[in-house]
N, C-alpha and C positions, 0 to 999 in steps of 0.2 A: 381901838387898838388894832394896829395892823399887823400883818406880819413881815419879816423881810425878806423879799424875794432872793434865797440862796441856795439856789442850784445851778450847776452850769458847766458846761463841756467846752474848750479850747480847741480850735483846730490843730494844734502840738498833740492833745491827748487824742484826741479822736482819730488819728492819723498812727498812734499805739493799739487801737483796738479796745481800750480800757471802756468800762460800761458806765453809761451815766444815771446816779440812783442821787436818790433826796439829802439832802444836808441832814447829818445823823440817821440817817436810816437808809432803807433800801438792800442792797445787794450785800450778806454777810460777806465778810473774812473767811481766813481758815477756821477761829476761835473766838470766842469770846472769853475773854481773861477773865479772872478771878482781879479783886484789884489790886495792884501789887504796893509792894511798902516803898518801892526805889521813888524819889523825885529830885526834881535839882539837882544833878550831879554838881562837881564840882570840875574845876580842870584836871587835866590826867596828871599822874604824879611819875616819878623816874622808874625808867624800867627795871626789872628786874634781872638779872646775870645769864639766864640761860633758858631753854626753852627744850622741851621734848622730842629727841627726835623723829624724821619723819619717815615710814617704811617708802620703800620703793612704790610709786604710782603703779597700775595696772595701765598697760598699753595695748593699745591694739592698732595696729599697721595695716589691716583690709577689713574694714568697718563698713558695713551694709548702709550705714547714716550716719552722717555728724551731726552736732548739733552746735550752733555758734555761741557762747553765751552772749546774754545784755550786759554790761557792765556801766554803774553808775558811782559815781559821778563821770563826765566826759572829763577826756583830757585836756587840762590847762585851763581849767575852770578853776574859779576861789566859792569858796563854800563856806554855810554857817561851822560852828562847832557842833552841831546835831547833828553835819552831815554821815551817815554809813556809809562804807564803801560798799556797794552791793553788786552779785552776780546772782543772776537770771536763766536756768538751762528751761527754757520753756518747753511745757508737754514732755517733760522727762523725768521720771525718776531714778537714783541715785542712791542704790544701795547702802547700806551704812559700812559692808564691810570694804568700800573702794575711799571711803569718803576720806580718812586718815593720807592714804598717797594721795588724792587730789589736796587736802588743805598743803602740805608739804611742797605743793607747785606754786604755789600762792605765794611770792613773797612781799611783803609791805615793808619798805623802807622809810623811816619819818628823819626828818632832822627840827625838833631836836628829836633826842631818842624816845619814842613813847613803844609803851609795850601795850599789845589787843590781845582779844582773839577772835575767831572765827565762830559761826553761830547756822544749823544748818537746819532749815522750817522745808516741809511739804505742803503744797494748796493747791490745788484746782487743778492736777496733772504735774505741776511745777515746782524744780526743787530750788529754793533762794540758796544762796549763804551770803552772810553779809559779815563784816569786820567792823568791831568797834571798841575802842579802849575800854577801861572801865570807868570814867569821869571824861565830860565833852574834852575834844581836842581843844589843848591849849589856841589861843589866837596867835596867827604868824607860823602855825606848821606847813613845812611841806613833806606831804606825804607821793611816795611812788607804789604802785601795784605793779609788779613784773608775773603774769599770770602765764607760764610755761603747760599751757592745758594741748596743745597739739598733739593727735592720737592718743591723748589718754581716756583709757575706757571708763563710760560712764552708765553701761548696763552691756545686757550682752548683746554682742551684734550693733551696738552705740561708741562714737570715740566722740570728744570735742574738735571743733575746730580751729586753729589757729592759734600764733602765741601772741599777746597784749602785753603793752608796757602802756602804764595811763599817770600818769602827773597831775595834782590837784594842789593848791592853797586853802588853806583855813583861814578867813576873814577875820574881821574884827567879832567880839565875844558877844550875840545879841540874843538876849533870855527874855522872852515874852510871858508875864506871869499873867493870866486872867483868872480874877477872883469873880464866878458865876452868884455868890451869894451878894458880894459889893457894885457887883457892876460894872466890874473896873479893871482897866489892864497896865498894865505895869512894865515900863521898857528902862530895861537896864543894859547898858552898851558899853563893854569892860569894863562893870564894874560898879557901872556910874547911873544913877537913875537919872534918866533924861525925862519920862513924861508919863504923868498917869493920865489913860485915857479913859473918859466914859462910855459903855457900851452896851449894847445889850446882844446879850447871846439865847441857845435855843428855848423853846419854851415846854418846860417839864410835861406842867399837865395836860398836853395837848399830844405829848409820846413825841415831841421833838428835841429833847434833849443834846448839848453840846456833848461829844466824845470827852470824859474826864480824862485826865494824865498828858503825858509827855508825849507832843507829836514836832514834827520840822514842815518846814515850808516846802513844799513839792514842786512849786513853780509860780512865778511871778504871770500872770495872764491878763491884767490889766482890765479893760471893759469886756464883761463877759455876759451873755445873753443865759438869764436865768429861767425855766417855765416849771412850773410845776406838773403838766403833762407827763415829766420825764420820773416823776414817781407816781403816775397814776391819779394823780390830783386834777380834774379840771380847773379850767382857768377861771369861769363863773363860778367855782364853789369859794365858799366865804373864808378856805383857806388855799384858795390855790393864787396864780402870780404868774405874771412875766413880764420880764424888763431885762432892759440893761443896767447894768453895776457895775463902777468904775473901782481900779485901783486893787482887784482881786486879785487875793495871795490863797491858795489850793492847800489847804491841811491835809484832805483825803483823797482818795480814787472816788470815793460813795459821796463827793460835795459838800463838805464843809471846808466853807473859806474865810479868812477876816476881809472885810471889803467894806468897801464905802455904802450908807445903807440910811439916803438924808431922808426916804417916807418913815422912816421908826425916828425921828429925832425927840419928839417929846418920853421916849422909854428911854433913852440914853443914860445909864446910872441907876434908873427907877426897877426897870420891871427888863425881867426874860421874853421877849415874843417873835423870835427868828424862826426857822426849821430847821437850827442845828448852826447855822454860819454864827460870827462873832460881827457884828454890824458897828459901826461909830458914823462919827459925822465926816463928811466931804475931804473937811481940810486937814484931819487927824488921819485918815486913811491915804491920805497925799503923802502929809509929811512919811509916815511908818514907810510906807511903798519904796520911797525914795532910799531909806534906810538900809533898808531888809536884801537879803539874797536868799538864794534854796537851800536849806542845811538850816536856816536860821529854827531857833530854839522856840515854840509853845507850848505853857505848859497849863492847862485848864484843873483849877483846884475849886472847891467847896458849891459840887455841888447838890442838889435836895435828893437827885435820886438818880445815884451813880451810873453813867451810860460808858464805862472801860474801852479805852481806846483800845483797838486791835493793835496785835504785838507786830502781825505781821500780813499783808498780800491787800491794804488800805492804807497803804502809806507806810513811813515809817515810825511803828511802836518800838522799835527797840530797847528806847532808855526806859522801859516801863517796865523790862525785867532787870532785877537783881546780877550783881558781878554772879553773885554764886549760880543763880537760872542759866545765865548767860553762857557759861562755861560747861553747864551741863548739856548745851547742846553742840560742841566743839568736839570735834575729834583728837585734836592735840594740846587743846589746853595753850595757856597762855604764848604767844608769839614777840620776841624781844625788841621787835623793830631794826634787827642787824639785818 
């Protein structure tokens, strides 16, 4: 039984600074979640009439530093229905008492109208907020971010820099279910099951475990050179690896991918023994590849000894908290999409 060699860095990620750790393991999160009850969303439903309003931001006009946010997704990109809008003040924190005037600079415009809210996590110096309905965005949304952040202060002696206006599409509806107990992954494509695949994912007893719950596709990276070096694994130990793997779709920052993975073909369906990726055969990880875009939906259920995806600073956990979690970290509470 071998393992499947899944780990691996992109020149796109590596060119971000992002650190490359083992498929299921390696470099924590901010948290390790408790495991939460949200799965599956459903599509978002009509919005609601009105929304809270927002105080006046705090400004600041001779600011010692800016700081530019990241903002994801790019403009005029089409995205899964998992995809969050996310901003990024890197090496910054962001008091809670400013956070209410900055969400109020924020405005998300959808057509049709869907209403979100705002959601605001600290990691590693770094303060996210990211927006998301409360059920994946229907297929066919366009959604606008008008982010009016220009000198508003975001600590003391800090303002943001510049104002963004970003455009995005929501693709077609694609929900990747992988059952870790059957083996087996399940692609439903608005609605419609097109294909159950055979696969085998991480392997429990060995502390490589696939991340459970809801996570999105990070990025399509295609043939990607996998070592086990990059978690401390040599390559002669009788779990270490390196090769190339075609077809790779990025779950995390810490390497778990679904990808093409033809030395495990006879565990496909049978048996767990990856280090954390989702592995099938050749022509299965072609076709999905071909499918798939970033935003697109995985959601890893039933498995032996639950490894909780992070909510937040490895990808995106978002849909793995509750409307009600979700909300409590919002400074204004639900957003109408006007």
């Amino acid at each position: 039984m071998r393992l499947s060699r899944c780990v691996g860095l992109s020149v796109a990620l590596a060119l971000t600074g992002l650190a490359v750790t083992g498929c299921g393991g390696g470099a924590e999160a901010e948290e390790r979640p408790a495991k939460s009850s949200a799965s599956a969303p459903a599509p978002a439903g009509p919005a609601p009439a009105s929304e809270k309003p927002a105080p006046p931001a705090a400004m600041l006009s001779d600011a010692a530093r800016v700081v530019r946010p990241e903002i994801s997704p790019a403009h005029g990109e089409t995205v899964g229905v998992g995809q969050p809008i996310a901003i990024v003040f890197k090496q910054q924190r962001v008091p809670k008492e400013l956070r209410a005037g900055i969400e109020g600079r924020l405005k998300v415009s959808t057509s049709p109208k869907i209403a979100g809210a705002w959601h605001w996590n600290e990691s590693k110096g770094d303060t996210r907020v990211h927006f998301r309905p409360e059920k994946y965005w229907p297929a066919g949304t366009e959604v606008t971010l008008d982010a009016k952040l220009a000198g508003v202060k975001l600590a003391d002696g800090m303002a943001a820099a510049g104002d963004r206006r970003i455009s995005f599409t929501v693709g077609a509806s694609m929900v990747n279910t992988v059952d870790l107990k059957a083996h087996r992954m399940t692609v439903v494509r608005d609605g419609r099951t097109l294909r159950t695949i055979a696969i085998s994912g991480g392997d429990e007893g060995k502390g490589f475990g696939t991340r459970e719950g809801v996570k999105t596709i990070l990025a399509k990276e295609g043939r990607v050179v996998m070592d086990s070096l990059s978690i401390g694994i040599p390559r002669n130990h009788p779990d270490g690896f390196y090769g190339s793997y075609d077809y790779s779709m990025r779950e995390t920052v810490s390497g778990e991918y679904v990808h093409a993975a033809p030395d495990n073909a006879e565990s496909f369906g049978k048996e767990n023994v990856s280090h954390g990726c989702i592995g099938m055969s050749t022509d299965d990880a072609k076709w999905l590849y071909g499918l798939s875009r970033k935003g697109d939906v995985v959601q890893v259920v039933n498995s032996g000894r639950p490894k909780p995806m992070d909510h937040f600073g490895n990808g995106y956990g978002d849909w793995n908290l509750t409307w009600e979690q979700w909300l409590a970290g919002s400074a204004l509470g639900v957003r109408t999409g006007n």
